[in-house]
C-alpha positions in Angstrom: 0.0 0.0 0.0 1.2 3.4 -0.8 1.8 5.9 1.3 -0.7 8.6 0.5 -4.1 5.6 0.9 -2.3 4.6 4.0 -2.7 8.1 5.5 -6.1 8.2 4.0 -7.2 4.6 6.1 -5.5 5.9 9.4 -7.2 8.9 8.9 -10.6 7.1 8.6 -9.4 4.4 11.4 -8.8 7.7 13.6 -12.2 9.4 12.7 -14.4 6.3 13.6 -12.4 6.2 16.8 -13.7 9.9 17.3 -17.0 9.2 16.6 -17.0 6.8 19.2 -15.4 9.1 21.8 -18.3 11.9 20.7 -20.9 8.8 21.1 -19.7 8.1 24.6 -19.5 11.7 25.5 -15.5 11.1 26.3 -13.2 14.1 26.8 -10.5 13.5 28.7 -7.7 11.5 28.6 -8.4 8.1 31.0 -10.8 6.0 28.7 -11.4 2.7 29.2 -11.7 0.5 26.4 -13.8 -2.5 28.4 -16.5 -0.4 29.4 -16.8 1.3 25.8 -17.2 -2.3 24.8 -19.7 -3.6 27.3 -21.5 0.0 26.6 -22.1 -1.5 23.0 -23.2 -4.7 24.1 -19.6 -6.9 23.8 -18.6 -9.3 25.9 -14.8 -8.8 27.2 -12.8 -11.1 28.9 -9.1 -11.7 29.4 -7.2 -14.8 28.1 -5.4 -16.9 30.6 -1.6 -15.2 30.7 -0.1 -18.7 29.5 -1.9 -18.4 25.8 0.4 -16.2 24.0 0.7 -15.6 20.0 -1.7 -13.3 19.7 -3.1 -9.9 21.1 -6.3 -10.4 21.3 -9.3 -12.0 19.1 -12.8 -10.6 18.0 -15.4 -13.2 17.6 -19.3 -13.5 16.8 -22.1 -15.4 17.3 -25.0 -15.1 15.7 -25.9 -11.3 16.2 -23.3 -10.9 19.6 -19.8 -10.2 19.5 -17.2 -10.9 22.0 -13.3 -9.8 22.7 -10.5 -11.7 23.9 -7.6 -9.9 25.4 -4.1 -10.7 26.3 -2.5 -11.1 29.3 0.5 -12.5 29.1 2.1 -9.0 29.2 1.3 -7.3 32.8 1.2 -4.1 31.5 -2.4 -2.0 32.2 -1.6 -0.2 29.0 -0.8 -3.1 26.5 -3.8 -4.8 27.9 -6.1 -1.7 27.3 -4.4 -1.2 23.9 -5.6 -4.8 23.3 -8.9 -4.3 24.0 -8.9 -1.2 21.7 -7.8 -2.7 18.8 -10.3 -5.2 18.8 -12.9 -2.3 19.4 -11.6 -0.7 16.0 -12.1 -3.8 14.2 -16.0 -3.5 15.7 -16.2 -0.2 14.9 -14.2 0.5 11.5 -16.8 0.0 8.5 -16.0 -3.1 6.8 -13.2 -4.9 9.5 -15.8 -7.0 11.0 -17.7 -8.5 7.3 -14.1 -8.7 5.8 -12.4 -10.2 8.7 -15.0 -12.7 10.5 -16.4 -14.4 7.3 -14.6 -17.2 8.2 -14.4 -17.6 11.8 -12.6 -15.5 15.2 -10.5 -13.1 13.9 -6.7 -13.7 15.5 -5.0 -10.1 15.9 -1.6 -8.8 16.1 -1.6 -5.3 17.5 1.0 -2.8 19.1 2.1 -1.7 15.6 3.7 -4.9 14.8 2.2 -6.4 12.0 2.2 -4.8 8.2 -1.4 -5.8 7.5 -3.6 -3.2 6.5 -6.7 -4.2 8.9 -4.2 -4.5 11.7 -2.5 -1.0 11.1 -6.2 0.7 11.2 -6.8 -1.2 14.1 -3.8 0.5 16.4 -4.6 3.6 14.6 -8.0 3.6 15.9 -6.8 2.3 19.4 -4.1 5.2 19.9 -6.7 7.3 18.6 -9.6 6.3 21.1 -7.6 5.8 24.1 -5.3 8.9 23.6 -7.7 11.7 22.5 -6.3 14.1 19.9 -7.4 17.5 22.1 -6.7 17.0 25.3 -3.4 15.1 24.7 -1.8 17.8 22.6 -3.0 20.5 25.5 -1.2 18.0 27.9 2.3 17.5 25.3 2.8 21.5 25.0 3.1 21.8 28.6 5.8 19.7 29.1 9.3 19.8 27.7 9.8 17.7 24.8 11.5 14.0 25.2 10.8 11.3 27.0 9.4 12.7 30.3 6.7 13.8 28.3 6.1 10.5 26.6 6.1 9.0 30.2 3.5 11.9 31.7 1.0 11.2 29.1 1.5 7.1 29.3 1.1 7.9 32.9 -2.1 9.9 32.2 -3.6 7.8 29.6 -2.5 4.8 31.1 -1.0 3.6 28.1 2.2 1.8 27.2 4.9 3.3 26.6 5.5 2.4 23.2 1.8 3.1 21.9 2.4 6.8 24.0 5.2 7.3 22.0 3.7 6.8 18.5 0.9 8.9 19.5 3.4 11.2 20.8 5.3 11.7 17.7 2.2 12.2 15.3 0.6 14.6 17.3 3.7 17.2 19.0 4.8 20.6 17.7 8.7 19.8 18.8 11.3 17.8 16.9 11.4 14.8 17.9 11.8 10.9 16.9 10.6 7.6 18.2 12.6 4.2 17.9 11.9 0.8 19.1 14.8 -1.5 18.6 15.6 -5.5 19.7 19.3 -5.7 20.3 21.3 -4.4 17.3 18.4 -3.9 15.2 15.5 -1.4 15.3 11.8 -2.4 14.8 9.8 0.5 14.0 10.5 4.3 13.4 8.1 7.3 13.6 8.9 11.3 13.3 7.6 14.4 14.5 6.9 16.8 11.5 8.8 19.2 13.4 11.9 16.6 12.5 10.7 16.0 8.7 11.4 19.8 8.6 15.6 18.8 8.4 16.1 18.1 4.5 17.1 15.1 3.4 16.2 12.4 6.1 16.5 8.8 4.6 13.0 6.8 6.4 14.7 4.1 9.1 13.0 0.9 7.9 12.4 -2.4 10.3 15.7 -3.9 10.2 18.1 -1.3 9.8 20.8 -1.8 12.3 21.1 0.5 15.4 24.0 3.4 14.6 27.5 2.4 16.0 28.6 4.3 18.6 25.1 5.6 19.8 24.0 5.3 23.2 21.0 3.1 22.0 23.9 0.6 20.8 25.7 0.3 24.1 22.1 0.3 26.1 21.4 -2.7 23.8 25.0 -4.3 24.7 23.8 -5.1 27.7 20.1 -7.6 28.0 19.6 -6.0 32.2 19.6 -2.7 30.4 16.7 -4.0 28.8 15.1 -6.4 31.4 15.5 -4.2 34.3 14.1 -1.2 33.0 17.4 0.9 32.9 17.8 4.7 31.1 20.4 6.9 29.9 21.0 9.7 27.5 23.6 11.5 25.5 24.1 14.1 23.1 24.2 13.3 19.6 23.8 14.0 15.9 20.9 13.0 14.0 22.9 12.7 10.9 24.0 8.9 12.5 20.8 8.1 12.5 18.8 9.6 9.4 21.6 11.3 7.4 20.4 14.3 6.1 21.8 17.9 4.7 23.4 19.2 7.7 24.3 18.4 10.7 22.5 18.3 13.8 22.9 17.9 17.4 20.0 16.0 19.4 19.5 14.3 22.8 18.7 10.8 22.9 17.3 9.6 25.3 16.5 5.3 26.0 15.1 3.2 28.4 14.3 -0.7 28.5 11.0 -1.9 28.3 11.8 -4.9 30.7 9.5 -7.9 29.9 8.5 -6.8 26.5 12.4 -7.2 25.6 12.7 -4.3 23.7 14.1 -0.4 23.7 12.1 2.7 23.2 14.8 5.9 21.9 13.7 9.3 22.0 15.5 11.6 19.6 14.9 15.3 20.0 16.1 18.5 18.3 16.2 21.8 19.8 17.9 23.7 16.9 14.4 22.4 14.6 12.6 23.0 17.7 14.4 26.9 18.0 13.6 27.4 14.1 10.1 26.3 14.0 9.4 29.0 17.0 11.6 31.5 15.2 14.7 31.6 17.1 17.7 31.9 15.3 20.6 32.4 17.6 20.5 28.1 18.3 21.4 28.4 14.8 24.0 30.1 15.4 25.4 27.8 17.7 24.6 24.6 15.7 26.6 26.1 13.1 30.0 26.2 15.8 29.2 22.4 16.9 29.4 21.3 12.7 32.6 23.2 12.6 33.9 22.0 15.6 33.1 18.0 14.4 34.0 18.6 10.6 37.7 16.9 10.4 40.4 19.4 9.3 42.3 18.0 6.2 46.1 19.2 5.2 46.1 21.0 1.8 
């Protein structure tokens, strides 16, 4: 699928979920996915925490539906998220014809699958359990980076990872979102704040974490990862995305313990400083390349 109808099915994936927020007369930012369901007359219940494979399952009989939900990840948030994306299959027009003609429909959410039906599904999700309004309010009052990300996963009660997404499509500020298993990185998403810097080559599933990033020696290390563990460093985002020029960025990382994976947080004041018309970061930015540019003899 191209990129322009993908942004035209997340858009439609994001509108049903706001009809459904307007429907339930929702407007902040805790919303709970099990009692939107149970509002519209679906049975939710949780699979047993050994069955794993799957994220959840939407199933019908006769005229009732039901959701399944996984457990065998603790986390409130990835069981909420779950329960969402089963609620966007309900809810998008033509998910449930398309994907129950032939029995329960077996779903892979959390952004990790490339299937169409699947990507409006999380879409819908982030959309209905992280408003669009009220989250942005809540983004532009903190400092951009991961604190944010963790304040509004914290409000929303959302994982971290689906924060993050959310996060990055909605902020003003610079900023870019990486989930990565060891040496290699999973997913990518940026701020348009960050597309603003010319030239970025896309990070695709796969690509190899940048040497001597602090994402690469986090990895290094599987208690980083299983315990939960941060750090952060200074950086350029030109060893990540390549690009025109160089600039300098905080990144920012921290393990996602059982989920075996690490979230990075890239962020840019210099695009942040433009965007808000401040040229003397700029000025600065333009030492910090000279300063890194090797000097050759003549």
């Amino acid at each position: 699928m191209s990129a322009k109808p993908r942004m035209a099915r997340k858009m439609i994936a994001e509108g049903a979920a706001s009809v459904v927020l307007r429907e339930m007369k929702i407007e902040g930012l805790r919303v709970d996915p099990i009692e939107i369901a149970t509002r519209k007359g679906i049975a939710v219940e949780a699979k047993p925490s050994t069955v794993q494979g799957v994220s959840g399952m939407l199933v019908k009989a006769g005229d009732n539906f039901g959701i399944l939900y996984a457990t065998h990840v603790s986390s409130k948030g990835f069981q909420k998220f779950c329960v969402a994306h089963e609620l966007g299959h309900y809810c998008i027009e033509g998910h449930a014809n398309a994907l129950l003609a032939h029995g329960p429909h077996y779903s892979h959410a959390h952004f990790t699958s490339n299937d169409p039906f699947e990507m409006e599904a999380d879409h819908f999700a982030a959309a209905l359990l992280m408003p669009e309004v009220p989250f942005r309010k809540e983004a532009n009052r903190n400092d951009p980076g991961l604190t944010a990300i963790e304040t509004l996963a914290r409000d929303c009660e959302t994982s971290l990872t689906a924060t993050a997404i959310r996060y990055a499509g909605l902020t003003r500020d610079a900023v870019a979102v990486i989930l990565s298993t060891g040496p290699s990185i999973d997913w990518c998403f940026m701020s348009e704040g960050l597309k603003q810097a010319k030239k970025l080559e896309w990070i695709r599933k796969g690509t190899p974490v940048p040497s001597g990033t602090a994402t690469e020696s986090f990895n290094a290390q599987a208690e980083n990862v299983r315990l939960g563990k941060k750090d952060s460093s200074d950086g350029r985002l030109n060893d990540w995305m390549g690009g025109e020029r160089v600039y300098r960025i905080t990144e920012e990382v921290v393990g996602l313990g059982q989920y075996g994976r690490t979230l990075t947080v890239l962020t840019c004041e210099t695009l942040i400083a433009q965007a808000n018309g401040d040229e003397s970061d700029e000025d600065g930015e333009a030492e910090l390349v000279e300063s890194w540019t090797p000097k050759f003899r003549r």
